[in-house]
C-alpha positions as CSV (number, residue, x, y, z in Angstrom):
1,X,0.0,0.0,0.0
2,X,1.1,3.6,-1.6
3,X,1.5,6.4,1.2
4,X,-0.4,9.5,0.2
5,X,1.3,12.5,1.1
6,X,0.0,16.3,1.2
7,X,0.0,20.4,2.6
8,X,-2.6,21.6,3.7
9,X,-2.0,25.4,3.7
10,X,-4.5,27.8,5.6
11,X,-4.1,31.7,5.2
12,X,-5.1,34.6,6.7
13,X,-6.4,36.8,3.8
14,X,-8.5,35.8,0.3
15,X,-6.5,34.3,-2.3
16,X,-5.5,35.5,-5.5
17,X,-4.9,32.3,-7.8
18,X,-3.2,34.2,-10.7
19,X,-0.8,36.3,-7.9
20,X,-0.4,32.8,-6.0
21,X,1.0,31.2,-8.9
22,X,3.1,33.8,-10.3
23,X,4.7,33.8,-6.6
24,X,5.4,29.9,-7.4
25,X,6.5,30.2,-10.7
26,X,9.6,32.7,-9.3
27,X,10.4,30.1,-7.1
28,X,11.1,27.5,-9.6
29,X,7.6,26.1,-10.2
30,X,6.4,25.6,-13.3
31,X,3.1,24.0,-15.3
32,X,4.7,22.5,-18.1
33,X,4.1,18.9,-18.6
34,X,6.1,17.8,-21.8
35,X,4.0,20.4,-23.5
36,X,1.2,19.8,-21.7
37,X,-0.9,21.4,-18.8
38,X,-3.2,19.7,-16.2
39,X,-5.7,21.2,-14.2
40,X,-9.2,21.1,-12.5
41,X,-11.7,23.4,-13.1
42,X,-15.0,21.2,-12.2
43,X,-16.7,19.5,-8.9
44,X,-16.2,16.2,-10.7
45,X,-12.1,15.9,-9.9
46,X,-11.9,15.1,-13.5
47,X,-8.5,16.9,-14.6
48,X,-8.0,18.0,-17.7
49,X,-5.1,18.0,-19.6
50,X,-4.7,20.8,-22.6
51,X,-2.3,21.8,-24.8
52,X,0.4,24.5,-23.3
53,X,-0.3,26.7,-25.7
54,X,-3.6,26.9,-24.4
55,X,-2.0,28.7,-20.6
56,X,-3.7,32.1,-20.7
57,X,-7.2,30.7,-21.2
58,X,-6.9,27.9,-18.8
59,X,-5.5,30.4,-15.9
60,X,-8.7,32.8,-16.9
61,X,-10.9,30.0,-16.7
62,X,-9.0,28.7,-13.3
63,X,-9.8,32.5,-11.8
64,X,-13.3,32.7,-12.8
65,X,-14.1,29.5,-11.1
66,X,-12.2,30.3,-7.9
67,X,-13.8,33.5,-8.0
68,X,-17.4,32.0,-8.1
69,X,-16.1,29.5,-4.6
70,X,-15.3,26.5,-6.9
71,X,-12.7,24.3,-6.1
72,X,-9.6,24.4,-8.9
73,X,-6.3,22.9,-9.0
74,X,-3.2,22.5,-11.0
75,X,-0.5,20.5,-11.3
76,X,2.9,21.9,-10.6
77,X,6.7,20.9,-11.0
78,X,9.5,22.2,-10.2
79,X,13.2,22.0,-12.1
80,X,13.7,18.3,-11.2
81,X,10.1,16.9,-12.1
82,X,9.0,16.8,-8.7
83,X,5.5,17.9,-7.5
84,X,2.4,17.8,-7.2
85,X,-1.5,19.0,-7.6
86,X,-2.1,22.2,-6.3
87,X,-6.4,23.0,-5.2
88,X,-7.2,26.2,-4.5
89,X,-10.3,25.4,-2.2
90,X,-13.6,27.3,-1.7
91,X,-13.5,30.1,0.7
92,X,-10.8,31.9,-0.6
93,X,-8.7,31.0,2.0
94,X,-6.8,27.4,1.8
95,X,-4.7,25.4,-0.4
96,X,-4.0,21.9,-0.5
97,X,-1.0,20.3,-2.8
98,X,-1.1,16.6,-3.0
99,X,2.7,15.5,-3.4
100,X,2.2,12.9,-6.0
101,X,4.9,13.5,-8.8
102,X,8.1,12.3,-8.3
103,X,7.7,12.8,-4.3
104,X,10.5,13.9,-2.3
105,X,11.7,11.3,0.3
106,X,13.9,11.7,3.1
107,X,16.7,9.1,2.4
108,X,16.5,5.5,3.3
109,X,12.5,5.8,4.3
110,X,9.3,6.3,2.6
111,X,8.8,9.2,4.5
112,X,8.0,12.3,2.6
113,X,10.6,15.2,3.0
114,X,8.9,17.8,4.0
115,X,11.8,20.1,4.4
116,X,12.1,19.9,0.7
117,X,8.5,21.2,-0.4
118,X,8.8,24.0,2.6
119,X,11.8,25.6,1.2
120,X,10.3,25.7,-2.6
121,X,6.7,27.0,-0.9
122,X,8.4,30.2,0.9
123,X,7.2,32.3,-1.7
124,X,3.8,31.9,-0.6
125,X,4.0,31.0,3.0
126,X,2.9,34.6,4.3
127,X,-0.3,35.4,6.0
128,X,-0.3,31.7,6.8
129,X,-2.7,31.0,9.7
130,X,-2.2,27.2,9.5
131,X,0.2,25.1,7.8
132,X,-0.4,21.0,8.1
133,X,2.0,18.1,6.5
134,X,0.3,15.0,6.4
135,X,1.5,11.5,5.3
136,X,-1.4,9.0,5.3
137,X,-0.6,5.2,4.9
């Protein structure tokens, strides 16, 4: 049995998806998928994957629907592959990132590092009210 690791970010003040993002993609993030980018915009979890090209309507899609309290994700990498999918969750206010590309261990376990994903999420770690790592088995 597969461990399923994630963050669970809480903040303090509404979020702005498109400002969020850009804050990630200076820190190394990025949304491109061997040309391709996934992301949620329905209540159905069915992801979507589109054509890169296709980045500007997606992301203005992605803000409509977090603007109207739907719940929206996308996935995200950094430089080495590794990441995850990010949901931007009703209420304006949280932000969960399930770590299921290329997860970051700590060596010699199957423990989820953590560290690693805390370092490459400073950029968007102010006005945090709440901040949970969670490895479930």
């Amino acid at each position: 049995m597969g461990l399923q690791a994630s963050i669970q970010i809480s903040y303090s003040i509404d979020l702005d998806v498109i400002d969020f993002l850009n804050l990630l993609f200076e820190k190394e993030w990025h949304y491109n998928d061997y040309n391709k980018i996934t992301f949620l915009v329905n209540n159905d979890f069915d992801w979507e994957i589109e054509s890169i090209d296709n980045y500007d309507l997606i992301l203005d899609s992605l803000d409509k629907r977090f603007t109207n309290n739907e719940i929206i994700g996308i996935a995200l990498l950094n430089k080495n592959n590794i990441g995850g999918l990010l949901h931007f969750l009703p209420g304006k206010k949280e932000v969960m990132i399930l770590l299921n590309i290329n997860r970051e261990k700590v060596s010699g376990t199957n423990l989820t590092n953590y560290s690693f994903y805390s370092e490459m999420l400073l950029t968007v770690l102010d006005n945090i009210s709440e901040i949970k790592f969670i490895d479930t088995i």
